[in-house]
C-alpha positions in Angstrom: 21.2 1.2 16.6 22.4 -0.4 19.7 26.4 -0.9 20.5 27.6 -2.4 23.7 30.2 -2.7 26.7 31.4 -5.5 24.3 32.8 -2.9 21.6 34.6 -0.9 24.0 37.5 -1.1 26.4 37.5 2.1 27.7 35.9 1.9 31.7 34.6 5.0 31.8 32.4 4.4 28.4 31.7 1.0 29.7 30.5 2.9 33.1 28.4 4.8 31.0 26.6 2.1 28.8 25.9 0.2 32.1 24.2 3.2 33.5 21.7 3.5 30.7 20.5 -0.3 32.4 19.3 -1.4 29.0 20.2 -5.1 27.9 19.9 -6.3 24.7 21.7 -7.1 21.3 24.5 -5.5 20.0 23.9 -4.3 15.9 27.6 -4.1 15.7 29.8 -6.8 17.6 26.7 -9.2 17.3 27.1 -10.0 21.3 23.7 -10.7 22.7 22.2 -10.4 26.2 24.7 -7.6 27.0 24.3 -4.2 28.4 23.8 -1.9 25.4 23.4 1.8 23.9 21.3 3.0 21.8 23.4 5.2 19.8 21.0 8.6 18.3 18.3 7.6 19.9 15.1 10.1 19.5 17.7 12.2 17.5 19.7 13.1 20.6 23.3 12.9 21.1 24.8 11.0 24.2 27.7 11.2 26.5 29.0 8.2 24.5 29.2 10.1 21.4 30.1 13.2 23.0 33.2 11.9 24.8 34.5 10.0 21.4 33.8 13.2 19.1 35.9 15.3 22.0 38.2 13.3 21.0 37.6 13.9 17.2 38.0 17.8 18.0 41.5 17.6 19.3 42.8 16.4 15.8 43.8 18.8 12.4 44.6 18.1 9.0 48.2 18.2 8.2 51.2 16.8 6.2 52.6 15.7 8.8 50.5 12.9 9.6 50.7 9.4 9.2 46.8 8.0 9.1 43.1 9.5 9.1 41.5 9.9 11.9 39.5 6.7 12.1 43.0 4.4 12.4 43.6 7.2 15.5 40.6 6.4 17.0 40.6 2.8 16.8 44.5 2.2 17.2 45.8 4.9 19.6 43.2 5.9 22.3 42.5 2.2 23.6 38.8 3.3 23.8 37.8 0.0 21.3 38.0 -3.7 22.3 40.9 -5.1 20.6 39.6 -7.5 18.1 42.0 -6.9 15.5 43.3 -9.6 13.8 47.0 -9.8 12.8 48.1 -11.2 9.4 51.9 -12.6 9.3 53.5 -12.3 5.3 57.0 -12.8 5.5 58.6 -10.5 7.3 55.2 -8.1 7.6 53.2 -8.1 10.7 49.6 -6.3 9.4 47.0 -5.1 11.5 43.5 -5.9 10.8 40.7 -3.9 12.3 37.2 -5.6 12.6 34.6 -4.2 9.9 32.1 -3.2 12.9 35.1 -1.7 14.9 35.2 0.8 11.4 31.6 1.0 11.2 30.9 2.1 14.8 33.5 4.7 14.6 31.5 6.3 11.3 27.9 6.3 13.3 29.4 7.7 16.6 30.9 10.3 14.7 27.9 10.9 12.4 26.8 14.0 13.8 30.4 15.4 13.1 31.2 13.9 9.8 29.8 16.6 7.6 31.7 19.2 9.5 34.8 17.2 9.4 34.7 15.2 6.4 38.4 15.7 5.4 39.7 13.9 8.6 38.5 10.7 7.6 40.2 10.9 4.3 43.7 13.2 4.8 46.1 12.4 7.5 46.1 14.1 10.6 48.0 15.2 13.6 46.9 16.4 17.3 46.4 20.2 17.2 48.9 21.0 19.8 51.4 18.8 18.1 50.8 21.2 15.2 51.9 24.2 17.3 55.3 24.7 17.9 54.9 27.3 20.8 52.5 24.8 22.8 54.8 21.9 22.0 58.0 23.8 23.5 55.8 24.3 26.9 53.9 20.8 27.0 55.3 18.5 25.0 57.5 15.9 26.8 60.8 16.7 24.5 60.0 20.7 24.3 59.6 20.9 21.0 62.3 18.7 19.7 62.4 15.6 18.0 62.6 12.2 20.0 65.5 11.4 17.8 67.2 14.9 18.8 66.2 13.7 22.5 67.6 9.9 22.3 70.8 11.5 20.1 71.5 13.8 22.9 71.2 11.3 25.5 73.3 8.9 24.1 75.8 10.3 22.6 76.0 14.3 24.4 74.8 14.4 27.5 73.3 11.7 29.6 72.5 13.5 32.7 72.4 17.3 32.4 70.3 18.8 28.8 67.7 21.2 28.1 65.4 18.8 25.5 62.6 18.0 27.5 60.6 19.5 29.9 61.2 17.9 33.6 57.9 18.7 35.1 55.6 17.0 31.9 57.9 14.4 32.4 57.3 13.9 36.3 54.0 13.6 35.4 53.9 11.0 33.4 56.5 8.9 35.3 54.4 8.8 38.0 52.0 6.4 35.8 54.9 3.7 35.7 55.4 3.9 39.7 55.7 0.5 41.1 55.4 0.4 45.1 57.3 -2.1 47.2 56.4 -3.0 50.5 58.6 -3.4 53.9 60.0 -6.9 53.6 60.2 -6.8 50.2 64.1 -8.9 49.0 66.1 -7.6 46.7 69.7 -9.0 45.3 72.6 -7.2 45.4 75.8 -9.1 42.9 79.5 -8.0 43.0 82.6 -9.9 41.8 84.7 -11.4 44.6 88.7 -11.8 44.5 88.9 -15.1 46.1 86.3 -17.8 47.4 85.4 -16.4 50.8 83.0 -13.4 49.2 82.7 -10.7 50.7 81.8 -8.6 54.0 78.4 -7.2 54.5 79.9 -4.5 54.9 80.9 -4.4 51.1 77.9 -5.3 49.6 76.0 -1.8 49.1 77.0 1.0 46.9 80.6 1.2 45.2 83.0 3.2 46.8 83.0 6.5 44.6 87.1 5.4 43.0 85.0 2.2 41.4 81.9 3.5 40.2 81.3 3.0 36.9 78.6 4.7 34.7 75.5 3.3 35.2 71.6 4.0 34.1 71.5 7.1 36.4 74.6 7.9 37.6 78.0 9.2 35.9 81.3 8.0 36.5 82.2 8.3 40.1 78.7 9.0 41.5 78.5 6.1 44.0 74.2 4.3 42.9 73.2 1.1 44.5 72.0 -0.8 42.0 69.3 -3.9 43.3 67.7 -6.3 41.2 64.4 -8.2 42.6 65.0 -11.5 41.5 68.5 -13.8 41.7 68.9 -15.4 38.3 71.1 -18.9 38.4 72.5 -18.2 34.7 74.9 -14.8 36.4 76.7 -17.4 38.2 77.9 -18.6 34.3 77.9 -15.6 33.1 80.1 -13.8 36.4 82.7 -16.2 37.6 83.5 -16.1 41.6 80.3 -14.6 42.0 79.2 -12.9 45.6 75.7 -12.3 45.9 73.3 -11.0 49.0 70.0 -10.5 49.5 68.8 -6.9 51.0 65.5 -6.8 52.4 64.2 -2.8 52.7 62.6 -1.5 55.9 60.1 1.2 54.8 58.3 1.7 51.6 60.0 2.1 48.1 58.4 3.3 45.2 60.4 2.5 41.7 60.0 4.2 38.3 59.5 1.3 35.7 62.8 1.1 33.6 63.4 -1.0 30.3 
């Protein structure tokens, strides 16, 4: 049976099918003319089914699961083209996942479904996840909860706790690095006293007395905080208004906040 770059997302799979330089029709998305793979082929298994039943191996059967392991293929690893189709009742968003999404997954994973027939019918969880000693050293929140880690930060200790593990988390921030180049304006907004603004000169960082607690500082540790677009609706929202524009002189990289 042939599947194609059409059923996938994933660029590395995608590289993969375009490498085998076959075209034809797909058996399972029903797109024609395309790059395809011939999935099994003379009884052999490919790279494309070895990379998604890697995958496969990295998941056990536990309690503490909340789906099989064919919603976690198809909903959490972004390897699949997303042509599901979302039904609106009320209040209820559901998820529909196309019938050949479901049946590729089965004949990918054909050659492992014997072995592991129970994860496609009991919930499952990643094997680490599973392992309390390898979550305290490579999980994000060492072990605890995200709740516990959210709790603390809100409500304990913003700036200084032991609930995660700062080096996992380096890592993954530097995924959501967005670089700015020299040139590059930002806006800089404080309240003035009277009509006349203010000095240049008072337009950066708070002086330490004023500093109020911010995203990533405490109280009294002087941030600059810059915003990279002027919005007209602050001028309703902050009367007497002083604003400046700040344009940086060598590269800045920012972590993506929400």
């Amino acid at each position: 049976m042939n599947c194609c770059v059409e059923c996938f997302r994933d660029s590395e799979i995608r590289r993969i099918i375009g490498s085998v330089n076959k075209t034809g029709d797909c058996d399972f998305c029903g797109s024609t003319g395309v790059s395809v793979y011939p999935i099994g082929e003379l009884g052999e298994v490919g790279e494309v089914e070895v990379l998604i039943n890697s995958v496969v191996d990295e998941y056990a059967i536990s309690d503490k699961g909340y789906c099989d392991l064919e919603t976690v293929l198809l909903n959490e690893w972004s390897v699949f083209s997303d042509n599901f189709s979302y039904i609106i009742t009320g209040n209820k968003l559901t998820v529909k996942t196309p019938a050949f999404l479901i049946d590729l997954v089965k004949v990918l994973c054909s050659a492992y479904r014997s072995i592991h027939d129970d994860l496609y019918s009991k919930t499952v969880v990643l094997r680490q996840s599973d392992d309390s000693d390898a979550m305290s050293e490579y999980g994000i929140v060492s072990g605890w909860t995200w709740d516990d880690f959210s709790e603390a930060l809100k409500h304990y200790n913003r700036f200084h706790n032991h609930l995660f593990n700062p080096e996992i988390l380096a890592s993954f921030l530097t995924y959501a690095v967005k670089n700015y180049k020299p040139g590059t304006v930002f806006y800089r907004a404080r309240r003035a006293d009277d009509k006349d603004g203010l000095p240049l000169d008072k337009m950066g960082a708070p002086p330490s007395d004023k500093s109020t607690a911010g995203r990533i500082n405490p109280v009294g540790i002087s941030v600059l905080y810059l915003a990279s677009n002027a919005e007209e609706e602050y001028a309703a929202i902050f009367r007497d208004l002083v604003a400046q524009d700040t344009r940086i002189q060598s590269n800045l990289d920012e972590a993506a906040s929400s």
